[in-house]
N, CA, C and O atoms as a Tinker XYZ file with bonds, in Angstrom:
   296  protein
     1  N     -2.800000  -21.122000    6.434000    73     2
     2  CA    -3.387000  -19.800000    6.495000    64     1     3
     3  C     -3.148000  -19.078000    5.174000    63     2     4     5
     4  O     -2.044000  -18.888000    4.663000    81     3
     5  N     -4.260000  -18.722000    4.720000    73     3     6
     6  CA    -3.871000  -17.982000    2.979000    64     5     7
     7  C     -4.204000  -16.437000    3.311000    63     6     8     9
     8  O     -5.217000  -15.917000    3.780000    81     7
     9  N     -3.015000  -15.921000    2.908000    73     7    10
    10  CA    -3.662000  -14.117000    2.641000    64     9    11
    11  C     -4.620000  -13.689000    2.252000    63    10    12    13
    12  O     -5.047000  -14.343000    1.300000    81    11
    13  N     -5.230000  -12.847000    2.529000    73    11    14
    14  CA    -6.501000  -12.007000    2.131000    64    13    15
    15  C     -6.149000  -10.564000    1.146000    63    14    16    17
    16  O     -5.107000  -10.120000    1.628000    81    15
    17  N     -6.431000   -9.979000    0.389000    73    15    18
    18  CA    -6.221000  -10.898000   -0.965000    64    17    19
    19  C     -5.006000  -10.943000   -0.618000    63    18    20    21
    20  O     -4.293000  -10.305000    0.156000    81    19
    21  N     -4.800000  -12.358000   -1.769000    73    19    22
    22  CA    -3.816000  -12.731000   -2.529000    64    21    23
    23  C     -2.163000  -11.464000   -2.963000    63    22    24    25
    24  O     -1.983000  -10.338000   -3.425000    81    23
    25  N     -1.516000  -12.373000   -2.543000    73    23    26
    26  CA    -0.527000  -10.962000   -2.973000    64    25    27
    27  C     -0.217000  -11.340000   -4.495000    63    26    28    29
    28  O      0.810000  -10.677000   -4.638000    81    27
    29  N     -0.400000  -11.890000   -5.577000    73    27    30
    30  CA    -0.569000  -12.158000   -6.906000    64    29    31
    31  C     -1.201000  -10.846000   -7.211000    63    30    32    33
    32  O     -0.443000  -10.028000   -7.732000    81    31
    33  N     -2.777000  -10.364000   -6.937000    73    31    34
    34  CA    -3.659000   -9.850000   -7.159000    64    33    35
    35  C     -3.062000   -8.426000   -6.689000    63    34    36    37
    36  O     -3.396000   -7.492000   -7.418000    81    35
    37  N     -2.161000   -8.075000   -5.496000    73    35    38
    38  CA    -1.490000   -6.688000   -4.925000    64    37    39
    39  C     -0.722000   -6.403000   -5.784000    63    38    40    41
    40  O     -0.575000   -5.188000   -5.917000    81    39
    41  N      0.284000   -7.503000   -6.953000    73    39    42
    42  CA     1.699000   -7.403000   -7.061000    64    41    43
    43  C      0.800000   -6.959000   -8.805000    63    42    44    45
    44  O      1.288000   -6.291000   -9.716000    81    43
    45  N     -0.375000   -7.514000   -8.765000    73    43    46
    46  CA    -0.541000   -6.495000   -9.894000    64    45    47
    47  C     -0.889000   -5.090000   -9.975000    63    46    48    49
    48  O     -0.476000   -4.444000  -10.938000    81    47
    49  N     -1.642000   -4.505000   -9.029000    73    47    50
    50  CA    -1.559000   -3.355000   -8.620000    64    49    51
    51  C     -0.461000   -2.411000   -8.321000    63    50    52    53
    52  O     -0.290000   -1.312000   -8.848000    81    51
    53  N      0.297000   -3.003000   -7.364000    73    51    54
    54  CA     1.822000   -2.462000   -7.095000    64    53    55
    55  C      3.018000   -3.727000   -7.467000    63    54    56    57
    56  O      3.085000   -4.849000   -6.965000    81    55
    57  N      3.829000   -3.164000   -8.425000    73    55    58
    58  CA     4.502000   -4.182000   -9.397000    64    57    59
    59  C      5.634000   -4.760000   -7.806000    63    58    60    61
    60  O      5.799000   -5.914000   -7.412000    81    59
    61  N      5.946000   -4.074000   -7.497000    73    59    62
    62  CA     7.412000   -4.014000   -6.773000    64    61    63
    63  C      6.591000   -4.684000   -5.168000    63    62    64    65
    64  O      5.795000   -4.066000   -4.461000    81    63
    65  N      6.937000   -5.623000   -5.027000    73    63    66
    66  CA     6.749000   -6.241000   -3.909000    64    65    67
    67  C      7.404000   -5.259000   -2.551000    63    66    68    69
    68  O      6.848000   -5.274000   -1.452000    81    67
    69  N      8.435000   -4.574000   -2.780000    73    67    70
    70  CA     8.780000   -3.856000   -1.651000    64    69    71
    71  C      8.335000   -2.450000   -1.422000    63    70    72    73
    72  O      8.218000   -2.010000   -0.278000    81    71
    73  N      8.065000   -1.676000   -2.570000    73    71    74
    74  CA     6.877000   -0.464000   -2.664000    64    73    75
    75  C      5.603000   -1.039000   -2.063000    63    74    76    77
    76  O      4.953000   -0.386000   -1.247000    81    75
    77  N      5.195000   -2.416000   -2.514000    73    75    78
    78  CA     3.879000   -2.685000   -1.849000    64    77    79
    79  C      3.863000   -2.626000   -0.227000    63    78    80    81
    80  O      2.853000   -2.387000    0.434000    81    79
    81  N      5.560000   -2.965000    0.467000    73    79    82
    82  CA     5.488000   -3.219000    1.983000    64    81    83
    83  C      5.351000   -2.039000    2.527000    63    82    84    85
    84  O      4.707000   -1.716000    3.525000    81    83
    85  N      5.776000   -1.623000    2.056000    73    83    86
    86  CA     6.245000    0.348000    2.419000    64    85    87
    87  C      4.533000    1.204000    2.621000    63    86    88    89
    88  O      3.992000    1.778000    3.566000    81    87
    89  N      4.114000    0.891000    1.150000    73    87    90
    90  CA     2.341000    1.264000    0.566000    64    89    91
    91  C      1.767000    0.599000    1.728000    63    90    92    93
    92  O      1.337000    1.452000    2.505000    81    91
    93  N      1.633000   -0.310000    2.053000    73    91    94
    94  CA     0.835000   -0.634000    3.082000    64    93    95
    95  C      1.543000   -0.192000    4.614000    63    94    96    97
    96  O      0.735000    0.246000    5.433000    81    95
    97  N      2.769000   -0.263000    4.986000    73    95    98
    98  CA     2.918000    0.327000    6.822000    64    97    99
    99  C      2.353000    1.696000    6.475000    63    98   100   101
   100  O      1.764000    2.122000    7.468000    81    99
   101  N      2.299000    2.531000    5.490000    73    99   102
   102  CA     1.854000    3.961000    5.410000    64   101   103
   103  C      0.811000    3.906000    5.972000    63   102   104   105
   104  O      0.328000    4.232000    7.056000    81   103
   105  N      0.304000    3.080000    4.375000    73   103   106
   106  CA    -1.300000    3.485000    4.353000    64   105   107
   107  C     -1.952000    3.340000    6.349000    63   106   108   109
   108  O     -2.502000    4.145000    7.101000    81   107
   109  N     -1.427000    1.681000    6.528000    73   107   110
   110  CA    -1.683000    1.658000    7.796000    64   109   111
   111  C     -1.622000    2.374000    9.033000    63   110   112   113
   112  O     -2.471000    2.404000    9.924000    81   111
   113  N     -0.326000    3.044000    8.970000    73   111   114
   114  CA    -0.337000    3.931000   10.037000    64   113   115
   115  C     -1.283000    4.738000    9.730000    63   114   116   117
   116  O     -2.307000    4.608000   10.401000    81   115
   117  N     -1.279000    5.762000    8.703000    73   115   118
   118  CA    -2.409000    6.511000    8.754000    64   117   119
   119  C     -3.920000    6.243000    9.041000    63   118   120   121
   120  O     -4.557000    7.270000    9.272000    81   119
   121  N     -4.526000    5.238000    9.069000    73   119   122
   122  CA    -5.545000    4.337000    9.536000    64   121   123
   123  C     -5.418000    4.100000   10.491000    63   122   124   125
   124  O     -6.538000    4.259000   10.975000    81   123
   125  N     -4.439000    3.622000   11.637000    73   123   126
   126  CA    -4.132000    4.086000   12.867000    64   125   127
   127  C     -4.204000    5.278000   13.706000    63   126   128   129
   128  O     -4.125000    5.060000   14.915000    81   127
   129  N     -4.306000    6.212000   13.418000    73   127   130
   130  CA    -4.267000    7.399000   13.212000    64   129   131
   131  C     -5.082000    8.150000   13.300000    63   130   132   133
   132  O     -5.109000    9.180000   13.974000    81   131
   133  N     -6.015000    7.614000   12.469000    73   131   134
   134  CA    -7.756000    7.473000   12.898000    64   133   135
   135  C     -8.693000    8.479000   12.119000    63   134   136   137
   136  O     -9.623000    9.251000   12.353000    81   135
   137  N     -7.419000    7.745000   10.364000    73   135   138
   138  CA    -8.336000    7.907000    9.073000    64   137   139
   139  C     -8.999000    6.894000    8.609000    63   138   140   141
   140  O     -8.622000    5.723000    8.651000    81   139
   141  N    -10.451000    7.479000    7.948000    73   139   142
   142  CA   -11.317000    6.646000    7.972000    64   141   143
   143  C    -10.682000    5.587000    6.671000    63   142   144   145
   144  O     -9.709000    5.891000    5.982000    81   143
   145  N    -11.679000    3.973000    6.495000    73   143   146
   146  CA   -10.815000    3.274000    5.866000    64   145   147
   147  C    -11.747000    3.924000    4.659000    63   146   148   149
   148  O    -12.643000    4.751000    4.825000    81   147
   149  N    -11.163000    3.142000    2.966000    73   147   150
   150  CA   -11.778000    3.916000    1.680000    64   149   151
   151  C    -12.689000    2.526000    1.387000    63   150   152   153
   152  O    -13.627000    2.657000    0.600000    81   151
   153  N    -12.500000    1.464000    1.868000    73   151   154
   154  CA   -13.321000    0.282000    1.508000    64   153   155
   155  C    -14.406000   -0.324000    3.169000    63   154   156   157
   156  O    -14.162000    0.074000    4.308000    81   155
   157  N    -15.401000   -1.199000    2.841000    73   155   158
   158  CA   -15.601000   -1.818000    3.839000    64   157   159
   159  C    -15.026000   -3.016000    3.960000    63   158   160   161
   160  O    -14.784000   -3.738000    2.993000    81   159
   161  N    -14.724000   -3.357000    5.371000    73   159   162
   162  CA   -14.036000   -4.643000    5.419000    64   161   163
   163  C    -14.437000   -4.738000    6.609000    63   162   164   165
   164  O    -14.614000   -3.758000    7.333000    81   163
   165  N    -14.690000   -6.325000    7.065000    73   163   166
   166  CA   -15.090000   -7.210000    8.358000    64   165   167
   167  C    -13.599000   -6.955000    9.206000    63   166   168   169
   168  O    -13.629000   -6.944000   10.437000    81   167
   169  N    -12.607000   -6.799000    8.645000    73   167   170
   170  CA   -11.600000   -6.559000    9.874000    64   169   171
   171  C    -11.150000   -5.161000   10.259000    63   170   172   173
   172  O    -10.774000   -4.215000    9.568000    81   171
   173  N    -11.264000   -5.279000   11.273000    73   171   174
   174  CA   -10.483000   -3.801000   12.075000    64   173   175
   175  C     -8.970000   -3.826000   11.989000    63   174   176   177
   176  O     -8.530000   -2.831000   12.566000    81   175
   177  N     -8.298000   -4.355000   11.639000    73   175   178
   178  CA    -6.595000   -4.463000   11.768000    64   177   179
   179  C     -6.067000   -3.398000   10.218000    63   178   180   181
   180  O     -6.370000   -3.544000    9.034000    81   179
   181  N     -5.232000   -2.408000   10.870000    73   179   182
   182  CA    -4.909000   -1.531000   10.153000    64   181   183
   183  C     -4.522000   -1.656000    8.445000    63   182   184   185
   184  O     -4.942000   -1.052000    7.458000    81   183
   185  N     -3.277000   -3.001000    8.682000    73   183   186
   186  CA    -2.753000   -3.710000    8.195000    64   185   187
   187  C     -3.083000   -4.363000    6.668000    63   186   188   189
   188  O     -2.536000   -4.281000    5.568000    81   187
   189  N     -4.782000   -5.349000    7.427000    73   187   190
   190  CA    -5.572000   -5.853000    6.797000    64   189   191
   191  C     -6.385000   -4.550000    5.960000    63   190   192   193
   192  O     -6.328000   -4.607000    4.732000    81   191
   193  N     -7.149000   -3.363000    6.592000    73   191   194
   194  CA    -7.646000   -2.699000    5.651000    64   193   195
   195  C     -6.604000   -2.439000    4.585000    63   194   196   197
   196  O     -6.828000   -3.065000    3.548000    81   195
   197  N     -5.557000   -1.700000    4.572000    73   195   198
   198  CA    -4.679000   -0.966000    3.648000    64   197   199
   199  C     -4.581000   -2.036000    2.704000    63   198   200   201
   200  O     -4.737000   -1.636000    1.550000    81   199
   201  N     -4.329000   -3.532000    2.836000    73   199   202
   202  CA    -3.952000   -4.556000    1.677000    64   201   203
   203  C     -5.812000   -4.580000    1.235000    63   202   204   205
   204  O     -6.142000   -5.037000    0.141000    81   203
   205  N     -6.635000   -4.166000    1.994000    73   203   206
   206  CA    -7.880000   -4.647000    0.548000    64   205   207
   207  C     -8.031000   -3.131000    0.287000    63   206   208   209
   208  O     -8.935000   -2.868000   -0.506000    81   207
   209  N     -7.534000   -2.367000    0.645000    73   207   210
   210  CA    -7.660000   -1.027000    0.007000    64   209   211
   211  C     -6.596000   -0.639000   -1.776000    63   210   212   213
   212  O     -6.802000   -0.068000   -2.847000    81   211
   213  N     -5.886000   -1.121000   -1.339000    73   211   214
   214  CA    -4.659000   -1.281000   -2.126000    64   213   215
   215  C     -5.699000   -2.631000   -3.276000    63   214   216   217
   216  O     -5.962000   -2.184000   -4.393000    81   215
   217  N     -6.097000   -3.774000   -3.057000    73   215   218
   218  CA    -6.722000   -4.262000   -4.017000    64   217   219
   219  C     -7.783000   -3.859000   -4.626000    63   218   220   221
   220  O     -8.201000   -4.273000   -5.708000    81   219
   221  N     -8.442000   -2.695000   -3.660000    73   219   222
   222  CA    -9.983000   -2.956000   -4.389000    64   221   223
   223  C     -9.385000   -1.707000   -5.245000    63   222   224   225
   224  O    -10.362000   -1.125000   -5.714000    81   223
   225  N     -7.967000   -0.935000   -5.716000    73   223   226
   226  CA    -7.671000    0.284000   -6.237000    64   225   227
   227  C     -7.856000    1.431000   -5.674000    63   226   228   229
   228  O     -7.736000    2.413000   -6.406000    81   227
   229  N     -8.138000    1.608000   -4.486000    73   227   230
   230  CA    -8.311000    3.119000   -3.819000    64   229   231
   231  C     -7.343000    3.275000   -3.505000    63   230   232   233
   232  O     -7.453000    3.788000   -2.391000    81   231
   233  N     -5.682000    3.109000   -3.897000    73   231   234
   234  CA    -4.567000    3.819000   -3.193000    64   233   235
   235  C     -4.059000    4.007000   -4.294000    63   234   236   237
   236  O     -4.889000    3.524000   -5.064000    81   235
   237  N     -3.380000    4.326000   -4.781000    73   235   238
   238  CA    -2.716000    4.637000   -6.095000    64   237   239
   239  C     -1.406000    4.754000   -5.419000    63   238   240   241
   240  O     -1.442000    5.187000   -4.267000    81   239
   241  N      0.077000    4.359000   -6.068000    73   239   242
   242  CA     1.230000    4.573000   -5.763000    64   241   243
   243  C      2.016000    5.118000   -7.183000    63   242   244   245
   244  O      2.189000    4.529000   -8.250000    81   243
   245  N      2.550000    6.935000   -6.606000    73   243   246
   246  CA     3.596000    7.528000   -7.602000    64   245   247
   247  C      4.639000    7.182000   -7.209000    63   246   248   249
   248  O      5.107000    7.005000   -6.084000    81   247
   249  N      5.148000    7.050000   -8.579000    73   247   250
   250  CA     6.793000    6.508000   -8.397000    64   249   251
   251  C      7.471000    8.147000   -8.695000    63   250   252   253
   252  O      7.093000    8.932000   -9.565000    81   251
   253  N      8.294000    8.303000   -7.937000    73   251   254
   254  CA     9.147000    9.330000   -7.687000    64   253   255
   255  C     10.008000    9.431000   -9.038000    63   254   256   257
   256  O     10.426000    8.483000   -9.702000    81   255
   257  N     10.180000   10.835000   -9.298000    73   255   258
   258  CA    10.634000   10.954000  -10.621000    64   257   259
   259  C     11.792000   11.032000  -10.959000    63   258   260   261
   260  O     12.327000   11.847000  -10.208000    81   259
   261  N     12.667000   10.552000  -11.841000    73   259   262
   262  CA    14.326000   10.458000  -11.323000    64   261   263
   263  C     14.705000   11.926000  -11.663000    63   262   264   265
   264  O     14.530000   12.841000  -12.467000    81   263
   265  N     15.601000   11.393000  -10.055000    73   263   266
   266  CA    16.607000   12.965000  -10.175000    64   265   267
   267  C     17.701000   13.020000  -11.223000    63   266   268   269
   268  O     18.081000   12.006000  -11.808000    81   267
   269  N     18.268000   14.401000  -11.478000    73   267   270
   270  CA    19.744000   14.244000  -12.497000    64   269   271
   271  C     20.842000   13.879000  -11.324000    63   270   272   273
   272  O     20.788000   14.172000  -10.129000    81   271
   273  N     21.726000   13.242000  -11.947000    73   271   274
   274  CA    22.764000   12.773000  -11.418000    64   273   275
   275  C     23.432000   13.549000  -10.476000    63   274   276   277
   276  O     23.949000   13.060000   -9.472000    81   275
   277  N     23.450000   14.926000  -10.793000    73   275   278
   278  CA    24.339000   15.833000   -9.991000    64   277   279
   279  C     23.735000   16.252000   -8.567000    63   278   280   281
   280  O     24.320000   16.697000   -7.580000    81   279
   281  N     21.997000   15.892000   -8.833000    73   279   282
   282  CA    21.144000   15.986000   -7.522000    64   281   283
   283  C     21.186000   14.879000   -6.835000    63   282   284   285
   284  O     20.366000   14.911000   -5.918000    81   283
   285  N     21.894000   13.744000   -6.892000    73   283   286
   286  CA    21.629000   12.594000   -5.985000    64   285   287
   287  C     22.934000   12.775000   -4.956000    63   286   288   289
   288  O     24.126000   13.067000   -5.053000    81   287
   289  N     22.047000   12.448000   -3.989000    73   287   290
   290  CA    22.964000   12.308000   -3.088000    64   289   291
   291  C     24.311000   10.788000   -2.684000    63   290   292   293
   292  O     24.460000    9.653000   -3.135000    81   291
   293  N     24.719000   11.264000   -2.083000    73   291   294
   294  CA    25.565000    9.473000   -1.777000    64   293   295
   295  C     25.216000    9.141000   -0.644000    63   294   296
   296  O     25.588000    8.066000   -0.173000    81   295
């Protein structure tokens, strides 16, 4: 069974393989939720839209900006 896309093709979009897991349960839930998807796709599975959404570039992921030291928490 091969992924749809490719996670090669995600991991260039979103560098960090674990931002990408995170980027997609979001995106998904919110598509659950019963926002419309930003691409067309033959599958209905939440899951599946958010990873070709995330490829075809309609999600964009900000990386959070570092805090100063004295603001982080433990």
């Amino acid at each position: 069974m091969m992924i749809r896309p490719p996670l090669e093709s995600l991991l260039e979009k979103i560098e960090n393989k674990y931002a990408l897991v995170v980027s997609v349960a979001k995106r998904a839930r919110v598509l659950k939720e019963g926002q419309l998807p930003m691409v067309d796709v033959a599958s209905n599975n939440p899951v599946t839209v958010a990873l070709e959404e995330i490829a075809a570039g309609k999600i964009r992921i900000d990386k959070p900006k570092d805090q100063p030291k004295e603001e982080r928490s433990a």
